[in-house]
BALOBA-1460 file (C-alpha; in Angstrom, 3 decimals):
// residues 345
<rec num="1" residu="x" x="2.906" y="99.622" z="37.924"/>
<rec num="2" residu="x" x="5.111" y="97.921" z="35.348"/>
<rec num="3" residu="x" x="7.386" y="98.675" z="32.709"/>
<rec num="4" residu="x" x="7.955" y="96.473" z="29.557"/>
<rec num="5" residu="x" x="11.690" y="97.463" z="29.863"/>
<rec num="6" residu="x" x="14.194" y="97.290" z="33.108"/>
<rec num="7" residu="x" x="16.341" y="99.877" z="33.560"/>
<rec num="8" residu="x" x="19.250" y="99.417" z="31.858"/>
<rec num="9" residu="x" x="18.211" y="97.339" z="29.086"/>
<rec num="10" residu="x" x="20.572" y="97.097" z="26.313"/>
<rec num="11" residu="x" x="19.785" y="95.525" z="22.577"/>
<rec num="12" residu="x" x="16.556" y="96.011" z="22.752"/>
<rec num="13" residu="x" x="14.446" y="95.133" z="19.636"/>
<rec num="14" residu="x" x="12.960" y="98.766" z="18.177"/>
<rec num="15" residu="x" x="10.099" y="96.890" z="16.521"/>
<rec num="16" residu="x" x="8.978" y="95.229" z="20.081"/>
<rec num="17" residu="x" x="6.567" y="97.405" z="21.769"/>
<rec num="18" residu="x" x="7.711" y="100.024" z="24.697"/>
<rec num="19" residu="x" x="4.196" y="99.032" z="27.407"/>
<rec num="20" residu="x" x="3.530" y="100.795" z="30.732"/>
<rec num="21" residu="x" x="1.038" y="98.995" z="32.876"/>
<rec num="22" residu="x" x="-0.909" y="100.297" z="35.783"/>
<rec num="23" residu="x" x="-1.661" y="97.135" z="37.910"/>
<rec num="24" residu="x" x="-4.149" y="99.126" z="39.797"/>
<rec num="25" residu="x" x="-5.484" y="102.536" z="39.646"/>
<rec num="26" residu="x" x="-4.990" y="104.484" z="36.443"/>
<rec num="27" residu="x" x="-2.039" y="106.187" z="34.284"/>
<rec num="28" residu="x" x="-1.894" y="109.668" z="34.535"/>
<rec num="29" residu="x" x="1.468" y="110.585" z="32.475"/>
<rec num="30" residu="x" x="3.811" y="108.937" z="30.189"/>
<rec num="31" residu="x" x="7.004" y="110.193" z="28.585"/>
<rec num="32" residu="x" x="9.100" y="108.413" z="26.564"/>
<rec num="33" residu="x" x="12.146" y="110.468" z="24.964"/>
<rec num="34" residu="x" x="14.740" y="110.050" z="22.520"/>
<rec num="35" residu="x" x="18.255" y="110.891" z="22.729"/>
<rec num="36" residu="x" x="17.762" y="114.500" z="21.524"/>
<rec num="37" residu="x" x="14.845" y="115.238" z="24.277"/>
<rec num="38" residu="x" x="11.642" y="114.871" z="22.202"/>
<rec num="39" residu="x" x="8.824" y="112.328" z="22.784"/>
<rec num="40" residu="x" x="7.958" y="109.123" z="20.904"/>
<rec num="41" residu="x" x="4.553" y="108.910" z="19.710"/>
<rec num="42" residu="x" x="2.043" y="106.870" z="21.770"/>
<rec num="43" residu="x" x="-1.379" y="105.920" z="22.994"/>
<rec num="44" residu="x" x="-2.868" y="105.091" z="25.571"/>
<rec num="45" residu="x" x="-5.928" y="102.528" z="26.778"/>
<rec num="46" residu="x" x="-9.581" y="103.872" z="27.207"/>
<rec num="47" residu="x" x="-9.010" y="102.379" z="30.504"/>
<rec num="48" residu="x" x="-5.891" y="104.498" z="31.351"/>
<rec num="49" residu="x" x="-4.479" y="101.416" z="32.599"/>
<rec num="50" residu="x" x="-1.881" y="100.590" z="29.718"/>
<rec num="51" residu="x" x="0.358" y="102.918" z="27.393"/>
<rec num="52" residu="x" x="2.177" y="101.570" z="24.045"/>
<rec num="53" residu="x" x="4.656" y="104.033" z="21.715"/>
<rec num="54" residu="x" x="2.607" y="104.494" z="18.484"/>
<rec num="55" residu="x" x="6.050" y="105.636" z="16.831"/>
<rec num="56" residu="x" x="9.115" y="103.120" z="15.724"/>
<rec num="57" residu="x" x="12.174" y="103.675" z="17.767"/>
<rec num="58" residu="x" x="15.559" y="103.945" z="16.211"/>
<rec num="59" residu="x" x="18.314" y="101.612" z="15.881"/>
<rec num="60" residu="x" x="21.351" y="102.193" z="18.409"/>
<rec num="61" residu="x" x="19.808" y="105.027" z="20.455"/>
<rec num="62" residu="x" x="18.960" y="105.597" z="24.059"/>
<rec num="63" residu="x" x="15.342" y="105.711" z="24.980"/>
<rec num="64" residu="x" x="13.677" y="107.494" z="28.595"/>
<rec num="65" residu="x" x="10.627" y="105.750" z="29.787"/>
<rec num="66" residu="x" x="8.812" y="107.698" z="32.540"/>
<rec num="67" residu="x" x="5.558" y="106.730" z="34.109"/>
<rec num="68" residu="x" x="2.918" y="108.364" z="36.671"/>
<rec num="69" residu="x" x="0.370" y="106.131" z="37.931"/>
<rec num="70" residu="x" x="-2.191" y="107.264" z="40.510"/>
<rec num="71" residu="x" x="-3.219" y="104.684" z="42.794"/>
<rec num="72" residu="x" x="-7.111" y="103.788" z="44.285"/>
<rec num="73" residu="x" x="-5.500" y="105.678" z="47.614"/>
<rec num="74" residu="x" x="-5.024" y="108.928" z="45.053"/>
<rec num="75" residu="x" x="-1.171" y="109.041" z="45.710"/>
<rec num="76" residu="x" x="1.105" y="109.309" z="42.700"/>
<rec num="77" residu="x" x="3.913" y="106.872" z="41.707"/>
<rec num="78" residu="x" x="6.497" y="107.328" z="39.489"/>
<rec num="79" residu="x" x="8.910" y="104.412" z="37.738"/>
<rec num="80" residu="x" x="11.591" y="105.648" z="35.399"/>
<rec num="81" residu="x" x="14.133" y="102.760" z="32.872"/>
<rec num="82" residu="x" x="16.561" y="103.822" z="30.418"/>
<rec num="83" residu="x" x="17.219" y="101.547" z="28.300"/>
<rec num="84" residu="x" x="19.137" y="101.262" z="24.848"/>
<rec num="85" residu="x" x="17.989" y="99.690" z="21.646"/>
<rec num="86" residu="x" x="20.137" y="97.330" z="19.281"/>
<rec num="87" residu="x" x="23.093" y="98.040" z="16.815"/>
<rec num="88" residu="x" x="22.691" y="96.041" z="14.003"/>
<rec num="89" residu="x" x="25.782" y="94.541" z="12.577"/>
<rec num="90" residu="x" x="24.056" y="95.403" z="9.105"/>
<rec num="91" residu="x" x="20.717" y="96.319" z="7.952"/>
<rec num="92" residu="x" x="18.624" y="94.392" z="4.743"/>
<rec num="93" residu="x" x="16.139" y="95.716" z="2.938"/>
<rec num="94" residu="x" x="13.366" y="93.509" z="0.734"/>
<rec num="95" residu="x" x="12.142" y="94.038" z="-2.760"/>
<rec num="96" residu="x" x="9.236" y="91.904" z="-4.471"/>
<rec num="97" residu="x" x="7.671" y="91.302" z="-7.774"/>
<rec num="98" residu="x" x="5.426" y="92.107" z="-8.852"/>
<rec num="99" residu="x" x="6.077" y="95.528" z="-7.713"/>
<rec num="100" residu="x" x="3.887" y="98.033" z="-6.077"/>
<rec num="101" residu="x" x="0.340" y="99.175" z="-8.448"/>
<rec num="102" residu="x" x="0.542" y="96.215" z="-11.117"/>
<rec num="103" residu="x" x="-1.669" y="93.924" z="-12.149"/>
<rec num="104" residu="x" x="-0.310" y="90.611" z="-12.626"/>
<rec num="105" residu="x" x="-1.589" y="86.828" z="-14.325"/>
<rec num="106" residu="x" x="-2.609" y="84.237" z="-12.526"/>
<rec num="107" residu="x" x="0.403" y="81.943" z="-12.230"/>
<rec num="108" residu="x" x="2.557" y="85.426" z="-10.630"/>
<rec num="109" residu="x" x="4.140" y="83.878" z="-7.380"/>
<rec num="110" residu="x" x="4.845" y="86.642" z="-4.716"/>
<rec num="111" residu="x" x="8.471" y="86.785" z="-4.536"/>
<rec num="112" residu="x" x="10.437" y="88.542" z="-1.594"/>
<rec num="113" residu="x" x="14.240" y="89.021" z="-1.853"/>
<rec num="114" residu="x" x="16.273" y="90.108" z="0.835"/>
<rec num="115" residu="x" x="19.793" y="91.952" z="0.457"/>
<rec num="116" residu="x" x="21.314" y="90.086" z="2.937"/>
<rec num="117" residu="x" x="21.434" y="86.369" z="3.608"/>
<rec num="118" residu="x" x="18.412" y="85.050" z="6.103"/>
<rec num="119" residu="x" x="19.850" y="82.736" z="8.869"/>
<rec num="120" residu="x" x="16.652" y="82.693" z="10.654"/>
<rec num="121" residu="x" x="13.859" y="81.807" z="8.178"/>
<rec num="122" residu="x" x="10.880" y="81.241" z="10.037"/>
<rec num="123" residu="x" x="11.166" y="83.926" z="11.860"/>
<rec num="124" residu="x" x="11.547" y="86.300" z="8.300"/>
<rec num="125" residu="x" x="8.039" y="84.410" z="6.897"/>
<rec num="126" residu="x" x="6.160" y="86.205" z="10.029"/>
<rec num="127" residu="x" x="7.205" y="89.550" z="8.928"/>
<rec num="128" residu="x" x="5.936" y="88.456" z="5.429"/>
<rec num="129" residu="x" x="2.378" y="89.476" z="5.669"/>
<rec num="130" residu="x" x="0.131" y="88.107" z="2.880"/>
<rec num="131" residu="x" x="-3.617" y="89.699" z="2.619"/>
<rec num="132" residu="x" x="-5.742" y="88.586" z="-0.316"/>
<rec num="133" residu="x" x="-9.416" y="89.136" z="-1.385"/>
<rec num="134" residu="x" x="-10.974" y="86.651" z="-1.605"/>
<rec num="135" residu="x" x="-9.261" y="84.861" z="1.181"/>
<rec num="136" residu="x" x="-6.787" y="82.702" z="-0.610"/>
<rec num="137" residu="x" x="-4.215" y="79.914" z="1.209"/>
<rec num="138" residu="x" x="-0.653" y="79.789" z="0.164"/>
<rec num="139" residu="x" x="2.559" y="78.827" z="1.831"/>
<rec num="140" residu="x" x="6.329" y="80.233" z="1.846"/>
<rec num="141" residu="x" x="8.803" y="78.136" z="-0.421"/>
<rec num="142" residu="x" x="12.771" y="79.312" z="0.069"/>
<rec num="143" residu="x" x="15.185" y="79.458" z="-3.465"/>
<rec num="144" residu="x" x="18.257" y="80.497" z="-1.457"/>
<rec num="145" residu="x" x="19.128" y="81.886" z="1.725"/>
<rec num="146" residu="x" x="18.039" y="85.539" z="0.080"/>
<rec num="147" residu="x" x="15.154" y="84.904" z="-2.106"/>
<rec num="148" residu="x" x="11.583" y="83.212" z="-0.813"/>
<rec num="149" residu="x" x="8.120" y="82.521" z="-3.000"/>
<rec num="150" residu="x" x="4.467" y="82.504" z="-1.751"/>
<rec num="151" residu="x" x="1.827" y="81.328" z="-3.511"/>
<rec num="152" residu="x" x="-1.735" y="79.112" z="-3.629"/>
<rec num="153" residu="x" x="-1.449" y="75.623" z="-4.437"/>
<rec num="154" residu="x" x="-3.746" y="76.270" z="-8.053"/>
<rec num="155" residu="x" x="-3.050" y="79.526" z="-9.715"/>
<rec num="156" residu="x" x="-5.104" y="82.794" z="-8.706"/>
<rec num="157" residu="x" x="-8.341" y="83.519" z="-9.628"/>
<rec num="158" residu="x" x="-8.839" y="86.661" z="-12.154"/>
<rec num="159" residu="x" x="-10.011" y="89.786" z="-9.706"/>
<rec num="160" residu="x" x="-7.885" y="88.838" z="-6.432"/>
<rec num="161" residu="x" x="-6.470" y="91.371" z="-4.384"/>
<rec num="162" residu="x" x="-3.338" y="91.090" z="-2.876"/>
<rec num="163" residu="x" x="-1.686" y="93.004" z="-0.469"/>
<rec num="164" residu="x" x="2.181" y="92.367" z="0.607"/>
<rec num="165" residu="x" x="2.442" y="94.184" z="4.145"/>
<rec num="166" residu="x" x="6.423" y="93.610" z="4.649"/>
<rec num="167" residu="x" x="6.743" y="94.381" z="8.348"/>
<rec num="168" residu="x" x="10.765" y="94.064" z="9.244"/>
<rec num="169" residu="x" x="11.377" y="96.927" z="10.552"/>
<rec num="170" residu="x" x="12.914" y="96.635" z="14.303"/>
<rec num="171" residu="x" x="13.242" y="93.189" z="13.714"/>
<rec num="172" residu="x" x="15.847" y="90.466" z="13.203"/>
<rec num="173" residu="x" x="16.346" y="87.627" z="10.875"/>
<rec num="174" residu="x" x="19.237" y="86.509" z="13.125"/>
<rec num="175" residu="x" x="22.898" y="86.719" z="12.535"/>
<rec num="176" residu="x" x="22.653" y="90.795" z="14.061"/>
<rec num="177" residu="x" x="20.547" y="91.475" z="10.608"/>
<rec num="178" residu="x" x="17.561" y="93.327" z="11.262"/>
<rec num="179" residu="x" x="15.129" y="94.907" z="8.506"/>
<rec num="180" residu="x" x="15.738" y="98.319" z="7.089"/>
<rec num="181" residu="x" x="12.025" y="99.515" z="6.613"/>
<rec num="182" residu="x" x="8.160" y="98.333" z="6.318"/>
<rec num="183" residu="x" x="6.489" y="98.355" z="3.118"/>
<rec num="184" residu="x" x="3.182" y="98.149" z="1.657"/>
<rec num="185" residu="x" x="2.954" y="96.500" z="-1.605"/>
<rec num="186" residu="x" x="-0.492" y="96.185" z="-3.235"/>
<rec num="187" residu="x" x="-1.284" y="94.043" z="-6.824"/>
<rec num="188" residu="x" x="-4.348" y="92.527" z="-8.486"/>
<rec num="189" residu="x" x="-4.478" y="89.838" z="-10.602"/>
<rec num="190" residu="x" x="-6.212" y="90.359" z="-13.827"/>
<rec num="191" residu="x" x="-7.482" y="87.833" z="-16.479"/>
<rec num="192" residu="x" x="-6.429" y="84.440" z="-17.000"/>
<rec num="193" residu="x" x="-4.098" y="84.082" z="-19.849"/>
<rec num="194" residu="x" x="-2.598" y="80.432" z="-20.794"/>
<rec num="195" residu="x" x="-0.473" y="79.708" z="-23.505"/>
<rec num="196" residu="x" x="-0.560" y="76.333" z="-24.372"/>
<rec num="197" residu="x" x="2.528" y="75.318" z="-26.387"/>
<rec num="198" residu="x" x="2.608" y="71.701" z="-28.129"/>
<rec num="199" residu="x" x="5.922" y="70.631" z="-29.588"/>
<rec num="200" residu="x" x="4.514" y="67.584" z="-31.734"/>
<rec num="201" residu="x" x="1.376" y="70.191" z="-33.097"/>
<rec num="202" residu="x" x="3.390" y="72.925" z="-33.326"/>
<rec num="203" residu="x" x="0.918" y="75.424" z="-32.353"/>
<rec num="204" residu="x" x="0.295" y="77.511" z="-29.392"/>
<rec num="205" residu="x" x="-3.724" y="77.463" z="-28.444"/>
<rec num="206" residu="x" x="-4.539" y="81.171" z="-26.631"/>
<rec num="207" residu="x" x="-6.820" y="80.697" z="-23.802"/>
<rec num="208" residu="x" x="-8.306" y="83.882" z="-22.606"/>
<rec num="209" residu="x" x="-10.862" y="83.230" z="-19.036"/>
<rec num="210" residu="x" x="-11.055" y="79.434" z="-20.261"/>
<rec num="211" residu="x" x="-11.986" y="80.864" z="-24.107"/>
<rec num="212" residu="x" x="-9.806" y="80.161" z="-26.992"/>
<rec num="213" residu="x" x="-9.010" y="83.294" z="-28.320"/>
<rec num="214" residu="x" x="-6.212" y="82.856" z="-30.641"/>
<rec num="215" residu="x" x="-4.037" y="79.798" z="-32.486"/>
<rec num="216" residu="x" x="-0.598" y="80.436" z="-33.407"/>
<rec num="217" residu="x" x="1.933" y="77.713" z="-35.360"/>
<rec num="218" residu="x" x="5.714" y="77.852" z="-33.308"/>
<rec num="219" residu="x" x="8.712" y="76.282" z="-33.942"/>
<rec num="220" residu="x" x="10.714" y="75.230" z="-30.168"/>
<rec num="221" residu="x" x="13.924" y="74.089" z="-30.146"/>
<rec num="222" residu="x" x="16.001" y="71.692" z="-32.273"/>
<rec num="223" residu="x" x="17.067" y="67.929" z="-31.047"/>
<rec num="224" residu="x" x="20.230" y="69.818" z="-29.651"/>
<rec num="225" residu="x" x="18.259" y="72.558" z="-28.106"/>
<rec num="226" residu="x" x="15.126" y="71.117" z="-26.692"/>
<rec num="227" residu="x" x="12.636" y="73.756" z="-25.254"/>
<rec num="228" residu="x" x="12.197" y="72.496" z="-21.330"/>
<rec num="229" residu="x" x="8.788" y="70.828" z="-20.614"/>
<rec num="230" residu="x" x="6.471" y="72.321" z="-17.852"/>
<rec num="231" residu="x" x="5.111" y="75.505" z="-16.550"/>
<rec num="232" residu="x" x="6.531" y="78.608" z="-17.207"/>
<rec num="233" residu="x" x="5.316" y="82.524" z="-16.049"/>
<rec num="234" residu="x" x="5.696" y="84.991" z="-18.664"/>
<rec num="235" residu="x" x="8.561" y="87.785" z="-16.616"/>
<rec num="236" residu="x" x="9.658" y="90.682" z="-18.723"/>
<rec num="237" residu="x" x="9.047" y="91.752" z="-22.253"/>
<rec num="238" residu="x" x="10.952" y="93.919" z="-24.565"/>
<rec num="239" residu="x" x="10.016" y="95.176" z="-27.913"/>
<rec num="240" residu="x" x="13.798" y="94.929" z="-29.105"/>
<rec num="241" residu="x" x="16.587" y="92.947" z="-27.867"/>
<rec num="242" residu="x" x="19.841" y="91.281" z="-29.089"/>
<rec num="243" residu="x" x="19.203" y="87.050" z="-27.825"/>
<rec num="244" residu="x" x="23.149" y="86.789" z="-26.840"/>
<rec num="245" residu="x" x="23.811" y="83.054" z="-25.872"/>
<rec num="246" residu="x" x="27.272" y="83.987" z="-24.407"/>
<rec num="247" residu="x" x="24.933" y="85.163" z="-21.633"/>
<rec num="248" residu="x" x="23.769" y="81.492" z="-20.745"/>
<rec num="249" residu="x" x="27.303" y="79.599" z="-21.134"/>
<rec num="250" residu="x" x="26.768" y="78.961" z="-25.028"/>
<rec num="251" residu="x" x="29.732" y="80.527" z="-26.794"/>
<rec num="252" residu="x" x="29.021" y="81.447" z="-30.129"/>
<rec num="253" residu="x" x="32.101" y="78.810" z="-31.713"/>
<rec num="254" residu="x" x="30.130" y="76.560" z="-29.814"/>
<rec num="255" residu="x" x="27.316" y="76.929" z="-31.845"/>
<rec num="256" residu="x" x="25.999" y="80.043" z="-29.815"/>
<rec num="257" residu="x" x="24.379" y="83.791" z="-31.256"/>
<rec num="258" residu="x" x="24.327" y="87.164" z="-31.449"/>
<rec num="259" residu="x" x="20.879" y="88.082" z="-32.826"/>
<rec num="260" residu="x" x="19.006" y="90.917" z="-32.967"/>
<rec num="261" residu="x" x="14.845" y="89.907" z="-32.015"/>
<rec num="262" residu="x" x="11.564" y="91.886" z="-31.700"/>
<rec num="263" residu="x" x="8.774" y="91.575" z="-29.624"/>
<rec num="264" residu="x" x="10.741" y="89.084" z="-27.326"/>
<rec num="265" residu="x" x="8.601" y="88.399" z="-23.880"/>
<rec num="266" residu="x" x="10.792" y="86.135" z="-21.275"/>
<rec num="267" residu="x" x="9.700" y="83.082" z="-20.038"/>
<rec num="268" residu="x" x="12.878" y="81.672" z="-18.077"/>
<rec num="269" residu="x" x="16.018" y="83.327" z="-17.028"/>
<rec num="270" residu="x" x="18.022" y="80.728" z="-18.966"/>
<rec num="271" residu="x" x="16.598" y="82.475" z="-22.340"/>
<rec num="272" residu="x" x="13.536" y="81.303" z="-23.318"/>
<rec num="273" residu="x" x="11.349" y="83.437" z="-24.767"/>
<rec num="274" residu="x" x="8.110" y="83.889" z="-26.986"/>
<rec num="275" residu="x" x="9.751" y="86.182" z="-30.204"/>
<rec num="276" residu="x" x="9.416" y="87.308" z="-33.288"/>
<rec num="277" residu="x" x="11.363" y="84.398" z="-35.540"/>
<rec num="278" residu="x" x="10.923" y="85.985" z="-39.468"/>
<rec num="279" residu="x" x="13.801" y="83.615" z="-40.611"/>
<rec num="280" residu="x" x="11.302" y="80.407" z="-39.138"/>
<rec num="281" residu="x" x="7.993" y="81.353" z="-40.807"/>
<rec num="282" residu="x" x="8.525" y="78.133" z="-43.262"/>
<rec num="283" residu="x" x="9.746" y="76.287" z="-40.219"/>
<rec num="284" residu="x" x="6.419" y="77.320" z="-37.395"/>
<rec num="285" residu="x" x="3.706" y="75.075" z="-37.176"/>
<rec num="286" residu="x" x="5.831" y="71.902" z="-39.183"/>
<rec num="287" residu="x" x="9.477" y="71.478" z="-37.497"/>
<rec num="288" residu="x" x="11.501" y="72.842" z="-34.296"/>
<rec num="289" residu="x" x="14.351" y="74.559" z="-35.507"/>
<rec num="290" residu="x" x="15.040" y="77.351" z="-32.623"/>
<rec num="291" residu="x" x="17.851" y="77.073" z="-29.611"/>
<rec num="292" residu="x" x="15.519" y="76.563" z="-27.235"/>
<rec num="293" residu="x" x="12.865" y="79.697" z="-28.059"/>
<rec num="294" residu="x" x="9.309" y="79.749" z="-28.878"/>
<rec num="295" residu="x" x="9.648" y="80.924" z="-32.642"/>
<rec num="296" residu="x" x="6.232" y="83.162" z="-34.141"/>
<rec num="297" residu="x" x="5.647" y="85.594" z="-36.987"/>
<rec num="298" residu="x" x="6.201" y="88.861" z="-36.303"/>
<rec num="299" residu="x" x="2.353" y="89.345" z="-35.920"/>
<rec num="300" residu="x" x="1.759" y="87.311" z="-33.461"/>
<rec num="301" residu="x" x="4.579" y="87.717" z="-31.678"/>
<rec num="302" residu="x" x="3.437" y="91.682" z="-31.236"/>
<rec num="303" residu="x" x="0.171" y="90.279" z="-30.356"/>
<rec num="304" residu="x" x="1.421" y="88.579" z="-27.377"/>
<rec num="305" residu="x" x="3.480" y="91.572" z="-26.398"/>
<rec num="306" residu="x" x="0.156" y="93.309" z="-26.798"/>
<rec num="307" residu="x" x="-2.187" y="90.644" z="-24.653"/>
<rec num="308" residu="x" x="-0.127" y="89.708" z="-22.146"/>
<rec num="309" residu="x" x="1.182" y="90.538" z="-19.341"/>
<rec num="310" residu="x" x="3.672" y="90.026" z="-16.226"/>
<rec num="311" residu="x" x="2.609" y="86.402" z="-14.295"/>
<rec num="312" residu="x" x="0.468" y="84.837" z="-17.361"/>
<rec num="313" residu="x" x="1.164" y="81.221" z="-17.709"/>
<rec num="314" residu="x" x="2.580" y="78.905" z="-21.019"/>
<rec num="315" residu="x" x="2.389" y="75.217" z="-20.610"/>
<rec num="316" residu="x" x="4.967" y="73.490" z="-22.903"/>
<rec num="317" residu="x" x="3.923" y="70.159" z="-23.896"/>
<rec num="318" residu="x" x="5.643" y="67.426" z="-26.234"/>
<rec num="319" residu="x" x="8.716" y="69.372" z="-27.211"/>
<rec num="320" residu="x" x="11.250" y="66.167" z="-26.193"/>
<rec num="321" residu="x" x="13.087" y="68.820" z="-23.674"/>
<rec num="322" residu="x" x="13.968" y="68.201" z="-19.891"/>
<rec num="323" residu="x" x="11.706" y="69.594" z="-17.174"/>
<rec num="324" residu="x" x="11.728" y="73.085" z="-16.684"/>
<rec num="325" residu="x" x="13.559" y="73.602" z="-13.134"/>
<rec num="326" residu="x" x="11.916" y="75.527" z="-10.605"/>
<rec num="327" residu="x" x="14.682" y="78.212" z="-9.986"/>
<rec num="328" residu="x" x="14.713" y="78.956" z="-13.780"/>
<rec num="329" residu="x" x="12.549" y="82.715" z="-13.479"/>
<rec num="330" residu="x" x="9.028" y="81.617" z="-12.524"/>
<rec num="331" residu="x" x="9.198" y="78.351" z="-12.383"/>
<rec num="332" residu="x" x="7.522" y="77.964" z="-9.203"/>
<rec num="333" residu="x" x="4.682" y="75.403" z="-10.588"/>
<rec num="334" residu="x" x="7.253" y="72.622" z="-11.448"/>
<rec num="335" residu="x" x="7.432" y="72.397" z="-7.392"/>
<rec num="336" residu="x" x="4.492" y="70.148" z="-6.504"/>
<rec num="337" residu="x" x="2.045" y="71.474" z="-3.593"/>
<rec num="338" residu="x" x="2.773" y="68.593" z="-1.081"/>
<rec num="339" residu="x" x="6.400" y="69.431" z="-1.605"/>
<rec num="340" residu="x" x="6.007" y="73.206" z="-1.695"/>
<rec num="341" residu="x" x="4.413" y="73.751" z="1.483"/>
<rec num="342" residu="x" x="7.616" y="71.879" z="3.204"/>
<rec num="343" residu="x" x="9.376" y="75.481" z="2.540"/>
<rec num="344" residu="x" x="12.693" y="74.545" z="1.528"/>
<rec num="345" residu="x" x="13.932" y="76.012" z="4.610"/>
């Protein structure tokens, strides 16, 4: 008979698994106790021949393992190991977005961020468990040492499933860090909305499942402010906001603003939205005359805070701005495929 754990094991791992093994004959009793004398959950083998806890151990506690085997001669034999499991030095905990119940647009990468800085990465991607229906292949891509992105090399098809099953619990991602608790996170991704923004036309073309469904002039930003070219994920919207350019390094003698906006949905983290622009009517669909934002009437602009939703995609085209960068909110589809499955470790 064999125990996973010698006696006197110390720093043990709670999310490995405690195993008893009869190497011949069968398993008649296992106990394993915690400190305060009750018994770990676990289950044994239709065989009778192995045991495994069912229950997660604790972190820092001392663990009794006791096992009866009876033999093919019928006489009992009894091994006992106490053993200890780890103190972390500090615990992290992971949050995502989307979050739990949504349902997202098909350029929504799955992003994981960690509350404490991952030294070992590879080993913090296996406790990342990605489940999709239809089957869908993606890959990890790292934005710092807290935050990491998954997602399929063309966005997701309308109707997939996708379930985030974050197993770090018991488990390190080095430097004494081990995860704080297992999630479940579930999402689905819901029709295909692309906004298709042209700087020289000045109009955004709606397409809803490959349909156009809408036109709407714009006005991006001005030869000082170009809008950034590329691909960007629509993140947050709010039906009333102050647009504060203090916020991104502009200060307001330097040209920056203060300005109260409606129907604003973010597109970058460097303050790019889609908004409501009543002060550019004259200017949308002829001239770019915004800091940087995609200007619309009022109307529209509550239509796309209306018809949209977390993870659908705009495509800026022609505006004469830089490339958006892909650390700038979703811009995860700036990073091209071949390069994106390297990780960025």
């Amino acid at each position: 008979m064999t125990l996973a754990l010698n006696n006197g094991a110390v720093d043990v791992a709670p999310g490995l698994p405690v195993i008893a093994t009869a190497a011949d004959g069968k398993l008649t009793e296992v106990k394993l106790t915690n400190p305060e004398g009750k018994f770990v959950e676990g289950k044994m083998n239709p065989e009778s021949t192995q045991w495994t806890n069912t229950e997660p151990l604790g972190y820092g506690k001392t663990y009794k393992l006791s096992a009866t085997a009876t033999g093919e001669d019928g006489k009992p034999q009894t091994k006992e190991s106490t053993f200890t499991t780890v103190k972390p030095r500090t615990l992290t905990y992971v949050s995502t977005n989307p979050m739990d119940g949504t349902t997202i647009g098909v350029g929504q990468p799955l992003a994981f961020y960690f509350d404490e800085p991952v030294a070992d990465k590879v080993a913090a991607e296996k406790m990342l468990e990605i489940t999709t229906e239809p089957k869908v292949e993606g890959a990890f891509y790292w934005f710092n040492k807290k935050e990491v992105h998954w997602r399929p090399e063309k966005f997701w098809k309308p109707g997939t499933k996708i379930t985030m099953h974050i197993k770090v619990y018991g488990k390190t991602v080095g430097d004494g860090i081990y995860g704080q608790e297992d999630r479940v996170i579930t999402t689905t991704v819901g029709d295909e909305m692309i906004y298709e923004a042209d700087g020289q036309t000045h109009q955004v073309t709606v397409k809803k499942n490959g349909q156009v469904i809408r036109t709407m002039p714009t006005s991006m930003g001005n030869a000082a402010n170009t809008t950034p070219v590329g691909t960007y994920v629509l993140m947050e919207k709010h039906d009333h906001m102050i647009m504060d350019s203090t916020t991104y390094g502009l200060a307001l003698e330097n040209g920056g603003y203060k300005t109260p906006v409606d129907w604003a949905y973010r597109m970058s983290n460097s303050g790019i939205f889609f908004h409501s622009a009543p002060w550019s009517i004259g200017d949308q669909g002829r001239r770019n005359v915004s800091h940087g934002c995609l200007n619309l009437s009022p109307e529209n602009a509550k239509w796309v805070i209306d018809n949209s939703k977390q993870g659908d995609v705009v495509i800026v085209t022609n505006s004469g701005g830089p490339p958006l960068e892909a650390w700038d909110g979703f811009g995860d589809w700036q990073v091209p495929w071949t390069q994106w499955v390297q990780g960025n470790r």
